[in-house]
C-alpha positions in Angstrom: 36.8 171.0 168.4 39.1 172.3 165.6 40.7 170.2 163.2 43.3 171.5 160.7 41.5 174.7 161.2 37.9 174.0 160.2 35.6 173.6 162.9 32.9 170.6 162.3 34.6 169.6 159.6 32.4 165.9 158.3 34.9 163.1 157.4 31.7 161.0 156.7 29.5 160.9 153.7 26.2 159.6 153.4 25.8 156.4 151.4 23.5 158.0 148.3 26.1 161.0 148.2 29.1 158.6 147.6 26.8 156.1 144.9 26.0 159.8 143.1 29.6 160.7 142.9 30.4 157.4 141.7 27.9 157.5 139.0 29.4 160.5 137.6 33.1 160.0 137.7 31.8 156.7 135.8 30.1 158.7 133.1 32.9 161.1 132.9 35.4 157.7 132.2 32.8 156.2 129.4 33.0 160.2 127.6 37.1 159.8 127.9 36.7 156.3 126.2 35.3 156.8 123.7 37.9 156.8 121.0 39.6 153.4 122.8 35.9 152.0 122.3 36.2 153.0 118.4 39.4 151.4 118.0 38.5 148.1 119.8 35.3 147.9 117.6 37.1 148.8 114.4 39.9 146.0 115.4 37.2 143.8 115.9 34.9 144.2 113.2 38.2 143.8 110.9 39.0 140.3 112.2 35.3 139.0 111.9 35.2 140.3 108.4 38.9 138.9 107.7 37.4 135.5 109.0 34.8 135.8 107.0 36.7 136.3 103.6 39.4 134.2 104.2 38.3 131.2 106.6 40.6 128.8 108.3 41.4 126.0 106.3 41.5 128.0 102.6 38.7 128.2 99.7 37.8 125.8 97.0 40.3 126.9 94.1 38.8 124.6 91.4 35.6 122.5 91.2 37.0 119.3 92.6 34.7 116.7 90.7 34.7 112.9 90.2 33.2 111.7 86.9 33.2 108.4 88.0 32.6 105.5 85.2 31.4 106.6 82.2 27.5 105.3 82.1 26.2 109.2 81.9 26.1 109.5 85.9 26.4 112.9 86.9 29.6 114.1 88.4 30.0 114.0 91.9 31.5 117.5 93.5 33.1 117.2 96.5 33.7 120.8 96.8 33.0 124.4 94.8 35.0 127.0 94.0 35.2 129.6 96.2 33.3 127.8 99.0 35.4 126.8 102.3 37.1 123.7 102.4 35.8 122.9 106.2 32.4 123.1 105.2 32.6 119.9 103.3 34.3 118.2 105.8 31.5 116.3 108.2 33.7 116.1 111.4 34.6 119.9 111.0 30.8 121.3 109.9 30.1 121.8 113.4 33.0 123.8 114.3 32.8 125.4 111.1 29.1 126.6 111.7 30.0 128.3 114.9 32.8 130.1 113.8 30.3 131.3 111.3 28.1 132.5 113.7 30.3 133.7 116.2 32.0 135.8 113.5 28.6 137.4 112.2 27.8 138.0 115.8 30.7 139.9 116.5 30.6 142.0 113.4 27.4 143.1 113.8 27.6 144.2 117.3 31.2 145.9 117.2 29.2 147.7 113.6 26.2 148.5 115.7 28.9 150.2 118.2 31.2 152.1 115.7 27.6 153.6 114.5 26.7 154.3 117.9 29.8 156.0 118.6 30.2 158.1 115.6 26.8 159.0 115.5 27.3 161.3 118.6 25.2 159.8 121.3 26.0 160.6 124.6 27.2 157.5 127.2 25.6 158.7 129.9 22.6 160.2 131.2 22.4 164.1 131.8 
């Protein structure tokens, strides 16, 4: 039987010959991305460090101490210069640590990735 003039043409492909295919048209698309993976990292690496510097809820700008009465107590600081003001604050602490963590997380895996990247490593497997 001839069909558009090749005889015993296969329409069907085995299973494994269609997952191989796949797997290389997938490596090929990870080699294409890799710039959009550098700018995602870089974008993201900026914001964790930017939350980092500047957190919500500002810095400390002065020591902000109460002498109290004046029997020779030792000031009480509510806050420190330079620190962030939702550290001190016991309902926010919580929040506070987490956005702490989440933001070191994320810089140090989008860093890990930017090295990654610019180091040359292939994507995929030869």
């Amino acid at each position: 039987m001839e069909i558009n003039g090749q005889e015993g043409h296969r329409y069907e492909e085995s299973s494994s010959e269609w997952f191989v295919k796949y797997l290389k048209r997938q490596g090929d698309w990870l080699e294409k991305t890799r710039g959009n993976l550098m700018v995602t990292a870089t974008v993201i690496a900026g914001m964790s460090f930017q939350v980092m510097v500047n957190p919500p809820g500002g810095v400390w700008q002065s020591d902000n101490c109460s002498f109290g009465n004046q029997t020779g107590t030792a000031p009480f600081c509510k806050g420190r210069a330079g620190t962030a003001v939702l550290e001190y604050e016991s309902s926010k602490r919580i929040a506070y640590i987490g956005m702490i963590i989440s933001s070191t997380v994320s810089f140090s895996t989008s860093m890990s990735l930017i090295l990654l990247v610019i180091s040359g490593i292939r994507l995929r497997y030869q």
